[in-house]
Structures are given as C-alpha cells and as structure tokens.
C-alpha positions as CSV (number, residue, x, y, z in Angstrom):
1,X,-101.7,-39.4,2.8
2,X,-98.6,-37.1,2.4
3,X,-97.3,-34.8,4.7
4,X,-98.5,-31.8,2.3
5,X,-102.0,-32.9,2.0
6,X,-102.0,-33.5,6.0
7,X,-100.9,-30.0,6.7
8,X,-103.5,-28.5,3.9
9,X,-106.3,-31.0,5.4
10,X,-105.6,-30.4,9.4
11,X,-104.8,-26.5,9.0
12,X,-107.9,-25.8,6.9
13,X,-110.5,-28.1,9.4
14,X,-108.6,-26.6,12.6
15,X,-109.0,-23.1,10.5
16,X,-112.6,-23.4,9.8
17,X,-113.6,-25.0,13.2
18,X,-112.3,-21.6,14.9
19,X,-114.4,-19.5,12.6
20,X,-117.7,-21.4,12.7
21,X,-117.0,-21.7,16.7
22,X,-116.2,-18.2,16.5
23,X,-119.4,-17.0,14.1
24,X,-121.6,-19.5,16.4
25,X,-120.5,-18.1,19.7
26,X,-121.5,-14.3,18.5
27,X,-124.6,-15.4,17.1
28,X,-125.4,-17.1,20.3
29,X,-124.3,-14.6,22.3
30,X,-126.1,-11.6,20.3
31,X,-129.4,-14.1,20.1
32,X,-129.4,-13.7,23.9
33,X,-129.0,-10.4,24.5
34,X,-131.5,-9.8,22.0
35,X,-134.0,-11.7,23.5
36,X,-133.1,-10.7,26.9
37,X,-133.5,-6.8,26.1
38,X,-137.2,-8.2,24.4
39,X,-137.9,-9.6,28.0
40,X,-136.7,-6.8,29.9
41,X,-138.4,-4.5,27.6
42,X,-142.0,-6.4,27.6
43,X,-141.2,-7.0,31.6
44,X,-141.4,-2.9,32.3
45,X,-144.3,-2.5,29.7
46,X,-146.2,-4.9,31.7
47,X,-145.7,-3.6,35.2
48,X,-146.5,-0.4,33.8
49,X,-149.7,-1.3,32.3
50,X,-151.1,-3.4,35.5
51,X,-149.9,-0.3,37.7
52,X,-152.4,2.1,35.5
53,X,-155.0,-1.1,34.8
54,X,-155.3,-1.4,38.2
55,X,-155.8,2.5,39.3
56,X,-158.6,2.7,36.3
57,X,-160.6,-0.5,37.5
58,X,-164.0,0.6,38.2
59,X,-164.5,3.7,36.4
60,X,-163.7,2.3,32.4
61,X,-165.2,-0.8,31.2
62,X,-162.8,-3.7,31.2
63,X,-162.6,-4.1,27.5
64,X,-162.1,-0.7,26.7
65,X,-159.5,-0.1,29.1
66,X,-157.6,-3.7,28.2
67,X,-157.7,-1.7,24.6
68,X,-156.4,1.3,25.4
69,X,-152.9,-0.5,26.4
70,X,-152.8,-3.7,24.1
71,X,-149.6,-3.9,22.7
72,X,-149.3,-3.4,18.4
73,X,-148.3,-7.0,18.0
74,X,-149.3,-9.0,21.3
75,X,-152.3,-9.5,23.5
76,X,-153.6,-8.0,26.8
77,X,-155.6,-10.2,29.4
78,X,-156.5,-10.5,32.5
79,X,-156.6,-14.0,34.4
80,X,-157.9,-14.7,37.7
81,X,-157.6,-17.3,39.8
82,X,-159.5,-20.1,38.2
83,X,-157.9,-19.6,35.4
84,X,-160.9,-17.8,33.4
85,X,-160.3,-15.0,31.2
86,X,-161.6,-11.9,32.8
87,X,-160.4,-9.6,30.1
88,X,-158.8,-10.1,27.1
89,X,-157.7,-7.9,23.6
90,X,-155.7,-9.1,20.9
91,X,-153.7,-6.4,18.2
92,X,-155.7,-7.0,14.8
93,X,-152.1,-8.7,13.7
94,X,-152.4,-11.1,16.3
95,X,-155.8,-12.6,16.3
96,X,-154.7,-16.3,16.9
97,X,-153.4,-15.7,20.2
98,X,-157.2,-15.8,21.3
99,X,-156.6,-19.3,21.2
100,X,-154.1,-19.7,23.5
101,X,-155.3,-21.1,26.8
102,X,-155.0,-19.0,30.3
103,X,-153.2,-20.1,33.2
104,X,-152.8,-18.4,36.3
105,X,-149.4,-17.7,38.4
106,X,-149.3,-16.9,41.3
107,X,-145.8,-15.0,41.4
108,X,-144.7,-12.8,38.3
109,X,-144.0,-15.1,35.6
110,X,-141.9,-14.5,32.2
111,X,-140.6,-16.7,30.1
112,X,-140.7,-16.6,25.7
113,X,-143.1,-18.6,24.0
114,X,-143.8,-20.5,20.6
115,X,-147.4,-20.0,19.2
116,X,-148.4,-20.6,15.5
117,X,-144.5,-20.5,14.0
118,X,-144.2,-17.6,16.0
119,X,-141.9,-16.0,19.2
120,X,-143.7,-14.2,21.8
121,X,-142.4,-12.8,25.1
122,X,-144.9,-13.9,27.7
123,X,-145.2,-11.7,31.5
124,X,-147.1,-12.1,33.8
125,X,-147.8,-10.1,36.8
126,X,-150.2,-10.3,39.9
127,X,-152.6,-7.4,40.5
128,X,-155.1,-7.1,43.6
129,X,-158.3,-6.0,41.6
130,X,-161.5,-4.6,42.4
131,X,-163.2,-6.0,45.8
132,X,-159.9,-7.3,46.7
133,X,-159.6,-10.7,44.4
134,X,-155.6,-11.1,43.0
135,X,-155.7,-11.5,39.2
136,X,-152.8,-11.8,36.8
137,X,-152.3,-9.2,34.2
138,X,-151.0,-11.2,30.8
139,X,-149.1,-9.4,28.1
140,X,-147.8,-11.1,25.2
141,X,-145.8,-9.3,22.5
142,X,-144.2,-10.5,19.2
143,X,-140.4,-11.0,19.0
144,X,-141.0,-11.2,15.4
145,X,-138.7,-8.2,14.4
146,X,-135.9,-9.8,17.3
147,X,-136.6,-13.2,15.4
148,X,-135.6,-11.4,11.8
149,X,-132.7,-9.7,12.7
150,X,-131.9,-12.9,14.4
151,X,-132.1,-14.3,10.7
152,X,-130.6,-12.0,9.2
153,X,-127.6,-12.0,11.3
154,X,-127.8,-16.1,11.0
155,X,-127.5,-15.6,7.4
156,X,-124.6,-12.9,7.1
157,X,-122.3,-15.0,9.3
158,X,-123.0,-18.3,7.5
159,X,-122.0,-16.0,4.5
160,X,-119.0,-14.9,5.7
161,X,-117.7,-18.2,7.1
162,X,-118.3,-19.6,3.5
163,X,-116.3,-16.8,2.1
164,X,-113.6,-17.2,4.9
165,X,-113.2,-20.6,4.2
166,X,-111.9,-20.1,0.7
167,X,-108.6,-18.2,1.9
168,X,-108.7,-20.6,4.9
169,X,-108.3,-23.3,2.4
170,X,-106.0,-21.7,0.1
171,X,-103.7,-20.6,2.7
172,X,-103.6,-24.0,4.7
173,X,-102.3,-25.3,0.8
174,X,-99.9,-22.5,0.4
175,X,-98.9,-23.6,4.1
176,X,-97.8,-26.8,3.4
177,X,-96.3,-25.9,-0.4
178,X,-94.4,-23.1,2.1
179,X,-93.4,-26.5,4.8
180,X,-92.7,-29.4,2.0
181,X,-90.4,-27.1,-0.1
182,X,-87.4,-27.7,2.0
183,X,-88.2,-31.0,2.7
184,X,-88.9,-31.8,-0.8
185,X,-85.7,-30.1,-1.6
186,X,-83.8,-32.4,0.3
187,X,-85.8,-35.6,-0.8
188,X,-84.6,-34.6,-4.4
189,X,-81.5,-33.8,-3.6
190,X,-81.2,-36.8,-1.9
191,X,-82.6,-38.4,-4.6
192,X,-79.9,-36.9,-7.0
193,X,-76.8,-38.0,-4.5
194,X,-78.2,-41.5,-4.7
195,X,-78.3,-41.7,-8.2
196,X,-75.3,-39.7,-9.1
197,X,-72.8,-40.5,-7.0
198,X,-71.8,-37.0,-6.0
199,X,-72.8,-35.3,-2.6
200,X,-75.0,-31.9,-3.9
201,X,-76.4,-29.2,-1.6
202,X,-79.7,-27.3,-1.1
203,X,-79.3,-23.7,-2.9
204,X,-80.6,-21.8,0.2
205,X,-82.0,-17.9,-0.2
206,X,-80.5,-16.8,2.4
207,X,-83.4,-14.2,3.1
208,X,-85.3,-16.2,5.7
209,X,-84.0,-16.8,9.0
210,X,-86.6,-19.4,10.2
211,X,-86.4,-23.0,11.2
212,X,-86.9,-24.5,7.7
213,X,-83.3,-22.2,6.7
214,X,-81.8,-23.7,9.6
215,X,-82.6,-27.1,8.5
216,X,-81.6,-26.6,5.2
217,X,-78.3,-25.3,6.6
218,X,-78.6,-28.4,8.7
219,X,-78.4,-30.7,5.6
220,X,-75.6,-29.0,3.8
221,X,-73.7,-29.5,7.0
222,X,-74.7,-32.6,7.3
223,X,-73.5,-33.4,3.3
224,X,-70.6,-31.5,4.2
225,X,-69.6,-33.7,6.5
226,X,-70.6,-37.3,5.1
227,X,-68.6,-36.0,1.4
228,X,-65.7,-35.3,4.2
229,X,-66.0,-38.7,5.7
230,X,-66.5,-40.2,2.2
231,X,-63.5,-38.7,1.0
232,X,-61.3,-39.5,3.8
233,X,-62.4,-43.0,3.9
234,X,-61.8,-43.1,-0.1
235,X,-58.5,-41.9,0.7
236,X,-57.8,-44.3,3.7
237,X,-58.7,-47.2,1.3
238,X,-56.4,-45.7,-1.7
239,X,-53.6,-44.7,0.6
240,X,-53.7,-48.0,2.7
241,X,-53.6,-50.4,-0.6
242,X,-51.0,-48.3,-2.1
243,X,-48.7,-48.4,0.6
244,X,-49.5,-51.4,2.1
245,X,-48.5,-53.2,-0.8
246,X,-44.4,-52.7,-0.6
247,X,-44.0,-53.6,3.0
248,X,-47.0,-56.7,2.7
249,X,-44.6,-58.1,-0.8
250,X,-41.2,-57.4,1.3
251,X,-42.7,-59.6,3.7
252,X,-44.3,-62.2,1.8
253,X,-40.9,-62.5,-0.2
254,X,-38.9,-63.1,3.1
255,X,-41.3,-65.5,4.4
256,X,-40.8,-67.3,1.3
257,X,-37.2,-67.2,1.0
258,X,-37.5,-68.6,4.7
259,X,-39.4,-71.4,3.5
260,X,-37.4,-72.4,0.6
261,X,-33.9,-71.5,1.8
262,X,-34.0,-71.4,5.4
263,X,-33.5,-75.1,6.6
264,X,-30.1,-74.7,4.2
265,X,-28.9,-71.8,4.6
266,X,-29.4,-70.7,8.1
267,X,-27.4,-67.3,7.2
268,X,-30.9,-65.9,5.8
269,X,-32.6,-66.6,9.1
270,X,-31.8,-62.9,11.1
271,X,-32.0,-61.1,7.8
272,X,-35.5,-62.0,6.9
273,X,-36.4,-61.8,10.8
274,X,-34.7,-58.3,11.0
275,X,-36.8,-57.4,7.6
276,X,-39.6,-58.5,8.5
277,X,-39.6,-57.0,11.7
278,X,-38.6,-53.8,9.9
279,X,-41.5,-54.2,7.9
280,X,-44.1,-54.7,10.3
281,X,-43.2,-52.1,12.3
282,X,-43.4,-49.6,9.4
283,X,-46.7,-50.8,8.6
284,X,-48.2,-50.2,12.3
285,X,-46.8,-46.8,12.4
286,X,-48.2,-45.9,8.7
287,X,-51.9,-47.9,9.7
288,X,-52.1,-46.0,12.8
289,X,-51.5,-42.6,10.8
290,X,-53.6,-43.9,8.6
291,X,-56.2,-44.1,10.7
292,X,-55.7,-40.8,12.4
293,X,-56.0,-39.5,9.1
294,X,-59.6,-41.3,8.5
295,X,-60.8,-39.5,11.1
296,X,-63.3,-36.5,11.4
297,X,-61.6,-33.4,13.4
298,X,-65.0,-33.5,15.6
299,X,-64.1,-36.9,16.8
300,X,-60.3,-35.9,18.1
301,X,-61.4,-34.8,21.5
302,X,-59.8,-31.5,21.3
303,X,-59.1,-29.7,24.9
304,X,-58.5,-26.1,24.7
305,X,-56.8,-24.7,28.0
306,X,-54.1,-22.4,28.7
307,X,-50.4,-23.7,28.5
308,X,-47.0,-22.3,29.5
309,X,-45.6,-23.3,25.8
310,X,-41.8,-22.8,27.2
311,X,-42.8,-25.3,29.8
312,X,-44.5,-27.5,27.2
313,X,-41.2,-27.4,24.8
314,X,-38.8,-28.4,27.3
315,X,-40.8,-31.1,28.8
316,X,-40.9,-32.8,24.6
317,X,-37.0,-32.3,24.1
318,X,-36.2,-34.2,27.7
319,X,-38.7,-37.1,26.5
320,X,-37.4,-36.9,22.9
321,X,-33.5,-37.1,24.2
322,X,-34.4,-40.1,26.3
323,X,-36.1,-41.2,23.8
324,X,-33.6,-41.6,21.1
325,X,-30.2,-40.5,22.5
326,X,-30.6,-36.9,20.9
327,X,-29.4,-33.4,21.7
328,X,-32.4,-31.2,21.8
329,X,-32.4,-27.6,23.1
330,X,-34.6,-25.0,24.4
331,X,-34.1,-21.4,23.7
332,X,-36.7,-19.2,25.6
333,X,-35.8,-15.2,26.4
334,X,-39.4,-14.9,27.9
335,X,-41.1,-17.2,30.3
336,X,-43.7,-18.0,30.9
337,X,-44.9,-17.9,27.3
338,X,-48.7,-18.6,27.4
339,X,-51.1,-19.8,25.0
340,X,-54.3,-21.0,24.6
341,X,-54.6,-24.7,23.0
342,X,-54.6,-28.7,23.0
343,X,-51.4,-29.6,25.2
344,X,-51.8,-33.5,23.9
345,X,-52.1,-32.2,20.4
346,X,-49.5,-29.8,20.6
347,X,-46.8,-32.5,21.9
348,X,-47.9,-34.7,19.5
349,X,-47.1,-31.8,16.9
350,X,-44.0,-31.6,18.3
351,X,-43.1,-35.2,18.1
352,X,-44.1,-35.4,14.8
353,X,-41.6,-32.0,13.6
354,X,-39.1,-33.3,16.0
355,X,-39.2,-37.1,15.0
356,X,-38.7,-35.7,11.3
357,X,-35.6,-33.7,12.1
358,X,-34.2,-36.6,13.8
359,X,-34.7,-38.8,10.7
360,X,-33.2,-36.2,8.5
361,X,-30.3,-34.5,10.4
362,X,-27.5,-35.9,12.4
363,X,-26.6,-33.1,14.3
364,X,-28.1,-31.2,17.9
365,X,-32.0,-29.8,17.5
366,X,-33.0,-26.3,18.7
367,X,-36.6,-25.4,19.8
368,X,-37.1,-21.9,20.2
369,X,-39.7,-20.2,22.5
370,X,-40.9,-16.9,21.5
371,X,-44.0,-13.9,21.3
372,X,-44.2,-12.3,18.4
373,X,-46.7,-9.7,18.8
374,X,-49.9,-11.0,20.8
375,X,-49.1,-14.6,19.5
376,X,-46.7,-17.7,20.5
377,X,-44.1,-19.0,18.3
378,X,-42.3,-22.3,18.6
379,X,-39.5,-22.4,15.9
380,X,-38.0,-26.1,15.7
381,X,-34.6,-25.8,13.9
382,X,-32.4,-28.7,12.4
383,X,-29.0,-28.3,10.4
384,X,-30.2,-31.0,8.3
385,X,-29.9,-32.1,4.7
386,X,-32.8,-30.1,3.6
387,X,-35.3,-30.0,1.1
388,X,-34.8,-28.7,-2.1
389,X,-37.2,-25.7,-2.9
390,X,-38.9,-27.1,-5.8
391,X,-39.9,-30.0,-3.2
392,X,-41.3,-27.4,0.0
393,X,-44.9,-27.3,-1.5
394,X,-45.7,-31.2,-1.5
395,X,-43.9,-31.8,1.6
396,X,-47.5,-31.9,3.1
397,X,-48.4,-34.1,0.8
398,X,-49.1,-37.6,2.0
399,X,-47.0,-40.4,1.1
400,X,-44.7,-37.4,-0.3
401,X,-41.0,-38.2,0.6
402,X,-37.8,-35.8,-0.5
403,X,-35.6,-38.6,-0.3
404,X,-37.0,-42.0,-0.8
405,X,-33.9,-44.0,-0.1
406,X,-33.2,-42.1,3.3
407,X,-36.8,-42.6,4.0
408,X,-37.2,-46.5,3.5
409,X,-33.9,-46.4,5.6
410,X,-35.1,-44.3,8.6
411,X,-38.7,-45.8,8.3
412,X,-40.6,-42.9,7.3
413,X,-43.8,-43.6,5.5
414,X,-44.6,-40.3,4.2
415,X,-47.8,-39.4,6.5
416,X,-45.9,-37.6,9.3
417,X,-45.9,-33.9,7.9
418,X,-49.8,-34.6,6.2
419,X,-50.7,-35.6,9.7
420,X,-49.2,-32.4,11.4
421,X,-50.8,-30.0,9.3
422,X,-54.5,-31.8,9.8
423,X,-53.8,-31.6,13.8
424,X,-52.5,-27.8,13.5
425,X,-55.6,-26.8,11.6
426,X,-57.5,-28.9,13.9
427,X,-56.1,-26.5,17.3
428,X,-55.6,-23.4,14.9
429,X,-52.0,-23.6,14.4
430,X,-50.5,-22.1,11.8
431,X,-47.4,-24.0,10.4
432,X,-44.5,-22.2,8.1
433,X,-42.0,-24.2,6.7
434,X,-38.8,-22.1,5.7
435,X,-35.4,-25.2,4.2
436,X,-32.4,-24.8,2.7
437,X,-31.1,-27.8,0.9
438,X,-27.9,-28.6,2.1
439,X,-28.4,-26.4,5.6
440,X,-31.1,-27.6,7.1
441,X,-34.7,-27.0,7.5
442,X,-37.0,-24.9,10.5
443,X,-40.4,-25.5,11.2
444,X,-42.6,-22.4,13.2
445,X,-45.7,-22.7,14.7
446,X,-47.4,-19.8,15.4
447,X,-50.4,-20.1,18.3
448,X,-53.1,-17.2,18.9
449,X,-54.3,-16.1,22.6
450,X,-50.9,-15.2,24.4
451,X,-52.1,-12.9,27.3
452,X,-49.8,-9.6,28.0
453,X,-47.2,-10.1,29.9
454,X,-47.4,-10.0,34.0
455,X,-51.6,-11.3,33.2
456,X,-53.3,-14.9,33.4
C-alpha cells in the first residue's frame, strides 16, 4: 500500500472512530439521564400516591380510589405480602400489563422493565395498610415518549456521523495529496537527476514555513552539496590526469633512459635521479593540493577564535626565514591587532602568499600589519617580477601559471593561489591582489571582527 493511501486510510478510520465514540458516548450519556429523570420522576409520583392511598383507606373503595391516581400510561396496584393482588387498575392504553405477575418487596424497589416491546419504569414502595398488614404500592408508567426521543436522537446522530464521514474522508485524502507532494516532488526529481545527469532542485513556494518547506529546503541543500562534491571530484579527476601526465612521462622517460643507457654511460645516472626526484616531489605537492581542493569546506575543521594577527605574522616570517634562508619582515604600527579567525588556516594562507613570493622574487619580503577601519589587514609585499595586468584575473585560476618556464623551474604547479582563495572564503577572508609587472606584486587580506582598541 503507498504511503498516500496509508495516510488517507489511517486518518479517515482514526477520524471516524472519534466521531462514532464521540456520537456514542452522548447518546449513552443522554439515554441515562433520560431514563434516570423517568425514574426519579415515577419515584416521587409513587411516594406521593401511597402517602394519599394510604390516608383514604377505609373510607373509598379500593378500586375507585386505585382509579383516581392511575397513571395515563402505567398501572396502579397494590400487593401484599403473599404476593396477591389486592388492588389493581390499568390506563385503557395499557391493558396488557394486567398480565404481568405481582411480587412483593419488602424494601422500596425501582428498577425499568421490558413488557410486550415496551419500557416501563417499575417502583415500588411499602405502605402499612388498614388493620396494620404492610403492602406494596406498585406503579408502573411507560417510558414510551423517553424511548422515542431516545430514537430519534439514535437516528440524528447516526445521520450526522454518515454525513461527517464524507469530509472526514475527503480531508484525510487531501491530507496525504498535502504530505506526498513534497515527497513526490523529490522522488521525480530524483527521478529526473538519475536520468538526466544533471543535479535539479525542488521549486519551493516559499509561503509555508512548515516541516515539509524545511525538507524541501533540506533536499536542495542536500543537491547543493552532492552537485558541489560532484563537481570537485570531476575536477580532481580532470585536473589530476592533466597534470599528472607531464611529471608521470618525465619520469617514465628517465627510467627508461636509465635502463637503456645507464650501465654505459654512468654520466646519466644523477641527472635522471635528480629529475626524477624533482618530479616526484612536484607531484606530491600538486596531489596533496589536489586533494585539499576535493574537499568540501564543511569537512576542513575550521576553528574560529580570536588571534593577535601581528603576533601571528611574525611567528610565519621566523618559520619561513628558517625555512628557506629568506629575508622576511614585519611592519606593525599597532599591536596587538586582533581578529577573529582560523590561526592554522590563516598560516597556511600565509605560507601559500609567502611561498609564491619567494618563487617569484629574489629580493627581502614585507608583511605588513594593519586596522583599517573595524577590520585587520595583512599586506604581504614582494619586489618581484610581477604579473602582467592582462594575466591578474586568472591568477586564481588553477593550473594557471604567469610564467611557465620559471614555474617548472621553481616547482610550482599552478594550485597554490586556487587553493588560497578556497581557504580565505572558507574563514571569510577577503583577498586583493594589486602587481606591477616588472615591480613586484602585493597581496592583502582583509579579516572582519577587530575589537576597538584597549578591548578583548
């Protein structure tokens, strides 16, 4: 069975249980009262009647008296002990209850009896009589009008739970068209991706603000993310065989040359190792950016806490100048300089800009430490051979290299600057990148959250 016709089956039985356990309960509980009032009511008449019976004994013949207070649809008696009707007149509507046998109680007694298809309320109550013998005076009276209405009221409420039923039913299906439209939304949709090839989203209203919006929303999120992961992975696999290929044929040519010219010419031995080498090194580096790349931002581990970026900057250039024998300076008129970000992304943004003025300058780096406004700047300068303005738009680019001989000779790969700008969009950094071919090139990063001076 599917889902819809479950939700249309379960919410119209559930729907229609209630009302019939609702229409039951009143009838039952009206159906009491009723009788209960007929009781009460025949309970009072008979007390009544045996009070005056009982002061009139003697002086008005049985029979007449009996007929003076029979009830209009019921029966008068009076039983003694032995169970022998003393007395007894019936309403001309209610011959038949002649019939009914006498017994004698010896408390007061009511209860509501069945006689010939019919309800009667029965009481009966004990009287000392004449010469001091206790008798019961009997009254039955017909519940036939209590009975009707009783009917009557039976008959509306069946009614009406028939007629409820039909929006009952046509609600519970409007219920589950209402439930399965997302969902069978997303089967199609899903349905369509499958078939297509392309990653599609549900068109969502926007009106509602219920659960089923926020699974939609959900979904396209969800798509959002798997065309993301799709696409970097299509890229990874693109990127890697491209690139892979020059330093994987440089290698396999060495190895070769090794194997046919190596044992006579032993001359070729420490070039090929050295290109190898080279080679495999490069493709590390370029594989673990590569890799970097592949990955989702949620899945870099991000750590957002508050850093002193002068402190951050000087601690990079001392690593960087042990590093690789470089002069790197810091230039910081404020301190501290505070910001709020990742402090192992940041470095690593660093080394990245740093590394890349290394490769493509020869003379002393400056990082500069600044505020500007409520924000932090770091400004990384090199006097470099820059890039030519035509170039500064696909220098983010990956695989993009201004100078491919200097970059085969420096190792470069092409994947540093792509890398930096997915790590500064990753930690909100906003990257600027102002060069002047021939003078040299500066990079700035500009970081939000820097706290007023003299405050945490």
């Amino acid at each position: 069975m599917k889902l819809k016709s479950k939700i249309h089956l379960y919410s119209s039985v559930m729907f229609a249980a209630l009302l019939i356990i609702m229409n039951l309960s009143i009838y039952v509980a009206f159906s009491g009262m009723s009788i209960d009032s007929g009781l009460d009511e025949t309970e009072a008449k008979t007390e009544t009647t045996a009070e005056r019976l009982r002061q009139s004994a003697g002086s008005i013949p049985e029979a007449d008296l009996l007929r003076a207070y029979v009830p209009l649809d019921g029966m008068l008696r009076i039983v003694t002990q032995d169970g022998n009707n003393a007395a007894m007149v019936t309403s001309s509507s209610e011959l038949e209850l002649s019939k009914r046998p006498a017994l004698y109680y010896p408390r007061k007694h009511v209860e509501v009896v069945k006689e010939a298809g019919h309800t009667y309320t029965l009481v009966s109550v004990p009287v000392i009589w004449m010469e001091g013998e206790v008798v019961n005076v009997q009254v039955m009276e017909s519940l036939q009008a209590t009975m009707d209405n009783l009917d009557v009221l039976r008959t509306a409420l069946m009614l009406v739970t028939a007629i409820a039923l039909i929006p009952v039913v046509l609600s519970g299906r409007l219920l589950g068209s209402l439930i399965m439209r997302p969902i069978t939304a997303m089967t199609t949709t899903m349905r369509d991706i499958k078939g297509s090839g392309t990653f599609k989203r549900l068109e969502q209203d926007g009106k509602s603000k219920d659960e089923l919006k926020e699974m939609g929303d959900t979904f396209n999120e969800m798509i959002e993310l798997l065309e993301s992961n799709y696409d970097k992975q299509k890229r990874f696999v693109s990127n890697a065989s491209h690139e892979l290929k020059t330093p994987l044929t440089v290698i396999e040519s060495y190895s070769s040359l090794l194997l046919r010219r190596g044992k006579e010419r032993p001359e070729l031995l420490e070039e090929s190792l050295r290109a190898i080498h080279s080679e495999a090194v490069r493709m590390k580096e370029m594989t673990e950016q590569l890799l970097l790349l592949a990955k989702h931002k949620e899945q870099w581990n991000i750590e957002l806490q508050e850093l002193d970026l002068v402190q951050l900057a000087e601690e990079s250039a001392r690593a960087f100048r042990s590093a690789y024998d470089r002069e790197v300076n810091v230039s910081a008129e404020l301190r501290p300089v505070m910001a709020h970000t990742d402090q192992n992304k940041l470095k690593q943004l660093l080394f990245i800009f740093l590394d890349n003025a290394r490769k493509y300058s020869d003379e002393g780096i400056t990082i500069t430490v600044e505020r500007h406004g409520d924000r932090g700047r770091i400004r990384i300068t090199d006097r470099g051979i820059g890039i030519p303005k035509e170039d500064l738009s696909k220098v983010f680019d990956r695989f993009f290299r201004v100078d491919q001989a200097r970059s085969r000779k420096t190792g470069g790969v092409g994947l540093g600057l792509s890398l930096a700008q997915e790590i500064a969009a990753a930690i909100g950094i906003v990257v600027a990148l102002d060069s002047l071919e021939g003078v040299g090139t500066t990079v700035t990063l500009t970081l939000e959250n820097v706290p007023v001076e003299g405050k945490k």
